[in-house]
SENUKOL-574805 format. One record per residue (C-alpha): x negated, y, z negated; residue in one letter; residue number from 1. Coordinates in Angstrom, 2 decimals. Layout:
% residues N
<r><c1>X</c1><c2>Y</c2><c3>Z</c3><aa>a</aa><i>NUM</i></r>
...
***
This chain:
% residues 56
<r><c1>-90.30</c1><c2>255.96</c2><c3>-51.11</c3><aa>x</aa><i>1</i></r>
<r><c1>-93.00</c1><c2>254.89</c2><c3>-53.27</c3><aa>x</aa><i>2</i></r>
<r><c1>-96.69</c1><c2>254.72</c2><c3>-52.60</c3><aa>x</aa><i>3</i></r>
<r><c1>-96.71</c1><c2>251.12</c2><c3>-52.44</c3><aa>x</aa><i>4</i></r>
<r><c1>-94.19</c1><c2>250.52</c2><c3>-50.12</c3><aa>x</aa><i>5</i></r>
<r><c1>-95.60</c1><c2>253.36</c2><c3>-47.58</c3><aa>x</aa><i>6</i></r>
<r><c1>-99.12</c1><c2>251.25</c2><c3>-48.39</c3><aa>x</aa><i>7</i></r>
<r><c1>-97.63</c1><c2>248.17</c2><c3>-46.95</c3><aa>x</aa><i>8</i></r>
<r><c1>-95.91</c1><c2>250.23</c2><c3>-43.83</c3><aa>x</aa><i>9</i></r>
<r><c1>-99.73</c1><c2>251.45</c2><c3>-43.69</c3><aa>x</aa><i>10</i></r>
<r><c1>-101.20</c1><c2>247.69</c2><c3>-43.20</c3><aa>x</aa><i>11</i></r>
<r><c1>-99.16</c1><c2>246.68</c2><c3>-41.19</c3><aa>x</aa><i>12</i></r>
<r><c1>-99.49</c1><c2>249.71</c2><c3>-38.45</c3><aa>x</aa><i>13</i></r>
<r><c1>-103.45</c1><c2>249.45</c2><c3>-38.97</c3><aa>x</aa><i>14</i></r>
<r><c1>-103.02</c1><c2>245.67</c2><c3>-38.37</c3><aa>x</aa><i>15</i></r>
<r><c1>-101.46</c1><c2>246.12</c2><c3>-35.37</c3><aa>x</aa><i>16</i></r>
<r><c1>-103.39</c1><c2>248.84</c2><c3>-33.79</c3><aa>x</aa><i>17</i></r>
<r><c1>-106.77</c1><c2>246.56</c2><c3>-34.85</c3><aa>x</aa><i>18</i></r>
<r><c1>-105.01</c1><c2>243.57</c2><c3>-32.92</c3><aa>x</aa><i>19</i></r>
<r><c1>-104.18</c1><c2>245.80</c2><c3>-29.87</c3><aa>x</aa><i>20</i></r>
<r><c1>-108.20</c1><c2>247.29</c2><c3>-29.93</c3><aa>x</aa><i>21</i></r>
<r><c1>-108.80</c1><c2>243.78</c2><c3>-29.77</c3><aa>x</aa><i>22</i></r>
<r><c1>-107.24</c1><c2>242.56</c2><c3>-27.09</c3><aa>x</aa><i>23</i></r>
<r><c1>-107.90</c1><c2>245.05</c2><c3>-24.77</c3><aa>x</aa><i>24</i></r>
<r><c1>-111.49</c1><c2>244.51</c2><c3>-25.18</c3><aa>x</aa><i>25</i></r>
<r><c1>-110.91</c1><c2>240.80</c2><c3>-25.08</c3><aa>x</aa><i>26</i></r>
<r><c1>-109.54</c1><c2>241.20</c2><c3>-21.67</c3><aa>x</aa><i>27</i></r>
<r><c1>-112.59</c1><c2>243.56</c2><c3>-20.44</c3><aa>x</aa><i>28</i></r>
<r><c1>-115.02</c1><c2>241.25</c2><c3>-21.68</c3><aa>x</aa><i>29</i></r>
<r><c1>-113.15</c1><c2>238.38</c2><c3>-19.91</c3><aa>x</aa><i>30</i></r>
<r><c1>-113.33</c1><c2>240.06</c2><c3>-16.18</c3><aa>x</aa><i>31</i></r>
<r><c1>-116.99</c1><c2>240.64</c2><c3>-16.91</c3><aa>x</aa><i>32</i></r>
<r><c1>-117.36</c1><c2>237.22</c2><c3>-17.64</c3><aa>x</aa><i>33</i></r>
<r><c1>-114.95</c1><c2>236.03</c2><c3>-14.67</c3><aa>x</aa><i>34</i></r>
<r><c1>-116.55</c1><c2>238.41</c2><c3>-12.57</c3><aa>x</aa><i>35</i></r>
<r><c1>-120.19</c1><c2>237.75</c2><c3>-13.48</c3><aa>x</aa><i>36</i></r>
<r><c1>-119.83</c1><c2>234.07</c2><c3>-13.33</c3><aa>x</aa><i>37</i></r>
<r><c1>-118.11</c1><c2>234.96</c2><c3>-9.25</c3><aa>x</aa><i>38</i></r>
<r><c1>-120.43</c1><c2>237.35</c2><c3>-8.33</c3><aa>x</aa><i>39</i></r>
<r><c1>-123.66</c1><c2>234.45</c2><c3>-9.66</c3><aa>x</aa><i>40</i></r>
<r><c1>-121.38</c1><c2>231.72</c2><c3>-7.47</c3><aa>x</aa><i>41</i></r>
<r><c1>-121.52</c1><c2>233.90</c2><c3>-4.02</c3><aa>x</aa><i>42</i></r>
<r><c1>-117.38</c1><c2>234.51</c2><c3>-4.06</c3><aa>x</aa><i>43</i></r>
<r><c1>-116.60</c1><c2>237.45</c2><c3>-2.54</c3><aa>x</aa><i>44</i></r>
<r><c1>-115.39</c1><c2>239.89</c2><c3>-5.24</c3><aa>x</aa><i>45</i></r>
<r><c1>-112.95</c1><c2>241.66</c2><c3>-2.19</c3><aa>x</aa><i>46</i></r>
<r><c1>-111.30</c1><c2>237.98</c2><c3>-2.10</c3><aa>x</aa><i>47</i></r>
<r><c1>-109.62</c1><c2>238.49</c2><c3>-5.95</c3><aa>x</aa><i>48</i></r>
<r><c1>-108.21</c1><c2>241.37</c2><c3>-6.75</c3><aa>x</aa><i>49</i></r>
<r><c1>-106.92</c1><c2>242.19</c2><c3>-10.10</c3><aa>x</aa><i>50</i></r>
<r><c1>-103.33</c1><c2>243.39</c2><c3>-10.52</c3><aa>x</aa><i>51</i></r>
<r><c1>-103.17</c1><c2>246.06</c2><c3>-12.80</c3><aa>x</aa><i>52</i></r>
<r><c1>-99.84</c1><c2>245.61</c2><c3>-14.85</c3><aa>x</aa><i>53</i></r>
<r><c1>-100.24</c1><c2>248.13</c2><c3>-17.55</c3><aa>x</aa><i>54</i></r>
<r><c1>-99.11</c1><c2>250.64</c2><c3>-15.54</c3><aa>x</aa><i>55</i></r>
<r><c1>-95.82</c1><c2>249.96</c2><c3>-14.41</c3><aa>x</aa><i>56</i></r>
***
């Protein structure tokens, strides 16, 4: 193997480990949001529950 081809194997993983960082903030930021925007409405926050699938 040559330096350029473990370079491109190299992008690739960063790429997707930047993508994954990114969505799992995306989704915290999102339940803020949801929840902010419930909790400023008067819904009950007991009423919605989140189901956690990331660990099953």
């Amino acid at each position: 193997m040559n330096v350029s081809s473990v370079w491109h194997v190299l992008k690739w993983v960063l790429a997707a480990l930047a993508a994954g960082f990114i969505g799992q903030f995306g989704r915290v930021l999102a339940m803020r949001l949801i929840a902010r925007r419930r909790k400023k409405k008067g819904h009950s926050s007991e009423q919605y529950q989140w189901r956690d699938d990331s660990t099953t």
